[in-house]
N, C-alpha and C positions, 0 to 999 in steps of 0.2 A: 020608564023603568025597565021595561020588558028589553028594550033596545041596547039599554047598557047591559043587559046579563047578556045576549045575545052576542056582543061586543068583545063582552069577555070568555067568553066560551070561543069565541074565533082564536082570541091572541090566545088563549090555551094552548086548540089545538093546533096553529102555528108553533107555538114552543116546544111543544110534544113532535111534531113532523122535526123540524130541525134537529129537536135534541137527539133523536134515532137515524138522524143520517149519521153514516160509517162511514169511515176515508181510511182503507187499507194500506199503508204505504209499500214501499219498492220492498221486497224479500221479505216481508213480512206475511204470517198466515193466520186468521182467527179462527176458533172453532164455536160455532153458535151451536146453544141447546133452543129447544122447543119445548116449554114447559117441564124444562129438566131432563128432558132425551136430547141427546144428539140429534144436530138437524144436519147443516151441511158446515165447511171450509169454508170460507171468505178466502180470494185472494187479491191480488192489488188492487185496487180500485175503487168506487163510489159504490154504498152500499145502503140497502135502508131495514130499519132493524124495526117488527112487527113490537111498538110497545107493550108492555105489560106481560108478553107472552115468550118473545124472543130474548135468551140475553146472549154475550159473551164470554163464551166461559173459560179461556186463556186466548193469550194473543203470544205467538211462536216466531221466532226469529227464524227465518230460514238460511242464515247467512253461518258459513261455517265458523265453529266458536272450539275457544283453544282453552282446556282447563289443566292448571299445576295444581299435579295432589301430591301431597307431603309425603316424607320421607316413610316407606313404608318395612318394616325391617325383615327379613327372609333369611332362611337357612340353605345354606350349600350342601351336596351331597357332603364333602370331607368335611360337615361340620360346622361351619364357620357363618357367623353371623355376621352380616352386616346392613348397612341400610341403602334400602334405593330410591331415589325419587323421580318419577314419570309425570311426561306431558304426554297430553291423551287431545288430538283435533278429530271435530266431528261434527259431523252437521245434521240436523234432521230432515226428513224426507217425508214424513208422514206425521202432521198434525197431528191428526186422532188418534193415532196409536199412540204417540209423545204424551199426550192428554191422558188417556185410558188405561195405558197399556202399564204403568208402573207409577207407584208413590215418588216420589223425590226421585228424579233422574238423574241427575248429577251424584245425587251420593249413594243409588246404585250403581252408576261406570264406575267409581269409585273404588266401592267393596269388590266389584266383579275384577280390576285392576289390582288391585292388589292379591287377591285369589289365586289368578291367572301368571300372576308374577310369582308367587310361592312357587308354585307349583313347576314352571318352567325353570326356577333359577335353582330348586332341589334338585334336579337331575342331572345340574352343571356342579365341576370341579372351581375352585377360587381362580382358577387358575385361567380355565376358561372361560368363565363369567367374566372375569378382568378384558378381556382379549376379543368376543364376540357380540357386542353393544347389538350389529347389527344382524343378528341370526337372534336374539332375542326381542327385537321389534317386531322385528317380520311376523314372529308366532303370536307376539301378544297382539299386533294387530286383528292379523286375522282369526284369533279366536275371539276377542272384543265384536269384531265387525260381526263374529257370525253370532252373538250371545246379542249382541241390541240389535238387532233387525227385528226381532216381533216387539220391541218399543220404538221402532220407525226413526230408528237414529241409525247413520251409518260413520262408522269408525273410520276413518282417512287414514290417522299413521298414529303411533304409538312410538314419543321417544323417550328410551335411557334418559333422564338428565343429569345426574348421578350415582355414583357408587361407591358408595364410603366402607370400606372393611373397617375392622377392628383397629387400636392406637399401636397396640404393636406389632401388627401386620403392614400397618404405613411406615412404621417408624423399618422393618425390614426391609420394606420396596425401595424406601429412600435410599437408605445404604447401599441397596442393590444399584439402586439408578445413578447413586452417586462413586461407585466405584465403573459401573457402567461409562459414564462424563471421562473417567481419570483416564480409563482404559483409551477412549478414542482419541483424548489429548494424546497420552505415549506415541499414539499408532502413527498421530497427523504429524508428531515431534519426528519420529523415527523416521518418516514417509519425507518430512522437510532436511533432515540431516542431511536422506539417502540422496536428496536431490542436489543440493547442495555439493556433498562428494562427486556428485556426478561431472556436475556445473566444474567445479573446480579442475577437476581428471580431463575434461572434455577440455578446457581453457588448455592445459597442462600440454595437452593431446596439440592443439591447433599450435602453441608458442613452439613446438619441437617442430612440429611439421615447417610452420615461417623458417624457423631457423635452420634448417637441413637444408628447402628450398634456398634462404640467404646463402649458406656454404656453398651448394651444387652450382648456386648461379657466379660466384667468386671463383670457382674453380673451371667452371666455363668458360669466364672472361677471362682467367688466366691464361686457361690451353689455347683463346682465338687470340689472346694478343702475344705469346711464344710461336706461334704459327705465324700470325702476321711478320713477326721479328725476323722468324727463318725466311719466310718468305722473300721478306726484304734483302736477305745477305745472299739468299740465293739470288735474286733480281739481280744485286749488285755486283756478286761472281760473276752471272750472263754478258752481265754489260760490260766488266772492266774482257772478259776473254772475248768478247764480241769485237771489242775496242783493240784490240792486241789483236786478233785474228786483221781488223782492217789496218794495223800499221803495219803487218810483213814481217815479222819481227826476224833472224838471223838465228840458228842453232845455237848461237852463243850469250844473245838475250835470253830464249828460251832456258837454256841451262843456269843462268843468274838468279831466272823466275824459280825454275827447281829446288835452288838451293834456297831462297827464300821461303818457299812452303817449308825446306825440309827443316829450317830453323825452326818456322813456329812448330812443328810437329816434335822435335827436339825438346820446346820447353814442356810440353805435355808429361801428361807422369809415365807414359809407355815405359818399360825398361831394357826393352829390343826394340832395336830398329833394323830394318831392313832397305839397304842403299842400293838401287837397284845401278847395273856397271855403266850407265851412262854418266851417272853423277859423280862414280869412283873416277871415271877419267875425267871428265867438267876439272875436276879435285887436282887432278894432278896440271892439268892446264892454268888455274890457278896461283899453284904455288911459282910454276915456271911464269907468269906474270908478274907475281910479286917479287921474286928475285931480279927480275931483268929490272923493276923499277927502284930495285933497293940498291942495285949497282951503279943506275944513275944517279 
């Protein structure tokens, strides 16, 4: 009998050893009390927990954690209401402060988030709260960051997630932004015309140029082929007086040749002529030819 209590008093305290092993995991951090005091932090790893005496008294995630808090509503210096809603990442750094240091943690960054948002977005204009998403981060970060460090939470970033004015304050934006739309349509239409005119004037510009070149180059080929033409009748003067220089010709050929230029130069439209006196007597030798043949 004794043997079986004894038995059982082993697998007890087997079940008990077991039941108070700890297994910390990866970024996780526990904080164990000692009869209701803080004792120490557990962090990753095997751990063994003094039964009856030792408990756990939260187990902390140390892995950064991203909370959305709802739309919170805030007044503008000019007045004006509207609503914002912030995402707040943060991660904690100290257990025991996390543990100790404040009731409900999350829904103090919470309150202290929306506080801090009052306050920053009162001493902006609509106008500028519209416009500076990011000069408002920046401040509520770091006054967040610097307000939970004695709860061992450190604030990472704090964003804007939005920004809802009033219905008829959207309902003005729109119209703004939608005459804004019309306006850069006009500018891009106007901007497309002017090019277009351009294109066109430019086209306009190039088809005058081709064709001035076409005329210049027609009036070119005209002047080298009138040149060529002279050329050639002058050639052909050289040759036919080159050709008469080598047959000898007699005063009296020579003067037949005179009188034939002076004929073409006769049909010409001159209305003087001037007969120089070798061709006046040629003239009279003539006639005295054609008589002596008409008497024959």
């Amino acid at each position: 009998m004794g043997l079986y209590i004894l038995l059982g008093i082993v697998i007890l305290a087997i079940v008990i050893v077991i039941a108070n092993i700890k297994i910390v995991p990866q970024a996780t951090a526990y904080v164990v009390e000692r009869m209701g005091i803080y004792h120490c932090t557990w962090e990753a790893g095997v751990h063994w927990k003094i039964p009856f005496v030792e408990r756990v008294a939260k187990k902390v995630s140390l892995k950064e954690q991203v909370v959305d808090f709802k739309p919170q509503p805030v007044i503008t210096r000019d007045n004006v209401t509207m609503q914002i809603d912030t995402v707040v990442f943060f991660q904690i750094t100290d257990p025991k402060l996390f543990t100790y240091g404040v009731e409900r943690p999350l829904s103090a960054i919470e309150n202290l988030t929306a506080t801090t948002l009052r306050n920053i977005i009162g001493e902006m204009e609509l106008d500028h709260t519209l416009t500076s998403r990011d000069i408002i981060n920046t401040k509520i970060t770091s006054i967040l960051d610097e307000a939970t460090d004695k709860w061992g939470i450190k604030v990472n970033r704090v964003e804007v997630k939005n920004i809802i004015p009033p219905a008829e304050i959207q309902d003005a934006m729109e119209k703004q932004m939608k005459a804004e739309r019309q306006r850069r349509e006009a500018i891009l239409r106007a901007e497309g015309e002017k090019r277009s005119a351009v294109l066109v004037a430019e086209g306009e510009k190039e088809s005058a140029i081709l064709r001035a070149d076409a005329v210049r180059e027609q009036r070119i080929r005209e002047a080298q082929g009138e040149a060529q033409a002279i050329m050639e009748v002058q050639k052909a003067l050289a040759d036919s007086i080159r050709l008469l220089n080598e047959a000898a010709p007699n005063d009296k050929v020579l003067a037949l040749k005179s009188l034939e230029a002076l004929a073409k130069v006769a049909d010409g439209k001159a209305t003087k002529l001037i007969i120089p006196s070798e061709i006046q007597n040629l003239a009279g030798t003539v006639a005295s030819i054609k008589e002596l043949i008409t008497e024959k």
